[in-house]
N, C-alpha and C positions, 0 to 999 in steps of 0.2 A: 103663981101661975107658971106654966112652965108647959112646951112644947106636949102634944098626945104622942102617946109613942106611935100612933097609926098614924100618924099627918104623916103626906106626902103630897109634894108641891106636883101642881097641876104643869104637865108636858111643853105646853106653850108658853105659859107665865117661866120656866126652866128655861126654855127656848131662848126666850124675847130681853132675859132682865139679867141680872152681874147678882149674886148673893154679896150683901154687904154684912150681913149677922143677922142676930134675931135680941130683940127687946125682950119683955116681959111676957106679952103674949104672942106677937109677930113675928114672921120672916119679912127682913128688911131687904126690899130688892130696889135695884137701881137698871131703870129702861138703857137698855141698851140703846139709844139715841140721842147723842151731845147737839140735837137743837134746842132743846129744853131743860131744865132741869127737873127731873122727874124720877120719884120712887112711887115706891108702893110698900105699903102694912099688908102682908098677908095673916090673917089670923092662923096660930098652929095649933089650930084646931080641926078632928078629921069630921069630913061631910057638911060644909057649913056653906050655904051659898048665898044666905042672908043675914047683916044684922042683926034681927030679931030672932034667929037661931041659937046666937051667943046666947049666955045667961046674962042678967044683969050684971054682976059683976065682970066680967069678960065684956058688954058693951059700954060698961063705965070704962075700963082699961083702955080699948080702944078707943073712946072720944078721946081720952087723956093724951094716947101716945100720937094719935092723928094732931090733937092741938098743938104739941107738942115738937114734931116736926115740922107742922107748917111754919110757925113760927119761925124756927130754927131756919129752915130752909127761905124765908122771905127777908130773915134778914143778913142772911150769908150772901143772896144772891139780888139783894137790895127789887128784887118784883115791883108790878104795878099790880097785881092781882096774884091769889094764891085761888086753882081749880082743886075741889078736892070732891073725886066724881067714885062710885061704886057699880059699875053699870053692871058687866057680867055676863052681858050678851054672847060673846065671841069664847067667854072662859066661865063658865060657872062656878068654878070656886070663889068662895070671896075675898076679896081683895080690893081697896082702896088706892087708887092711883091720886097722888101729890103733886102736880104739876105746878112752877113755877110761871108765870105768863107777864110778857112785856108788851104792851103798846108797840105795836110795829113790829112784832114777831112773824115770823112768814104764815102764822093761821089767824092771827089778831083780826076781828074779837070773836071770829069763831073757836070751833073745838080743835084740838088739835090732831085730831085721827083723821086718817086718810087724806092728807094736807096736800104729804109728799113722803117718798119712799126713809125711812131712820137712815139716820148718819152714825152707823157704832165708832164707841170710843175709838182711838188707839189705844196703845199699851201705856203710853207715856200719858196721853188725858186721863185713863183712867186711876192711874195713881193719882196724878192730880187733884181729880174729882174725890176718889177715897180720903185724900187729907184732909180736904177743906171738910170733909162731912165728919169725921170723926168724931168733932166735940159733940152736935148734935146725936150722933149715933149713942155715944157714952150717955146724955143723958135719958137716954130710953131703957137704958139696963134696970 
């Protein structure tokens, strides 16, 4: 699998998130907001605003790489919960947001939208943040 050469990332999801690479089928983005730990799988597939759009193969890929990072990401960042939500309301393209959630986080046990305004990296967290993810990133290739 391998990117459509017509995908292009949706304006807001560009806006809102840090390109961290792309997996197998995905664009791996990371929320620009260091209250959470939070990516997203976007499928690089072009027109797709649900799921059930993908082929099967392509929605097996995605469970896999979604499993794949929660994991990764629940144990990098030790969680009480891993949210793993597709809404698509606000962005129609699809994409999968990974949020890591803690007991006593400033939205706990709600959702974490519209809480309070993102806190973007700095330059220095976001290096940061791209080290510790990298192993997890590698194994998405």
């Amino acid at each position: 699998m391998s990117k459509a050469p017509d995908f292009q990332l949706h304006q807001r999801l560009a806006a809102d998130t840090i390109g961290l690479g792309f997996s197998q089928l995905c664009e791996i983005r990371l929320m620009n907001d260091r209250t959470w730990p939070w990516l997203l799988l976007v499928p690089a597939v072009s027109e797709i605003r649900e799921i059930f759009e993908l082929s099967d193969v392509q929605q097996q890929r995605l469970m896999h790489e979604s499993s794949t990072l929660s994991r990764g990401m629940m144990t990098l960042f030790s969680g009480d919960k891993m949210n793993v939500a597709a809404l698509g309301n606000m962005v129609p393209q699809l994409h999968l947001h990974h949020i890591v959630r803690f007991e006593g986080d400033p939205a706990w046990p709600g959702p974490v939208w519209g809480v309070r305004p993102p806190v973007p990296y700095s330059n220095e967290e976001l290096e940061t943040v791209r080290e510790q993810l990298s192993p997890i990133l590698a194994s998405l290739k």
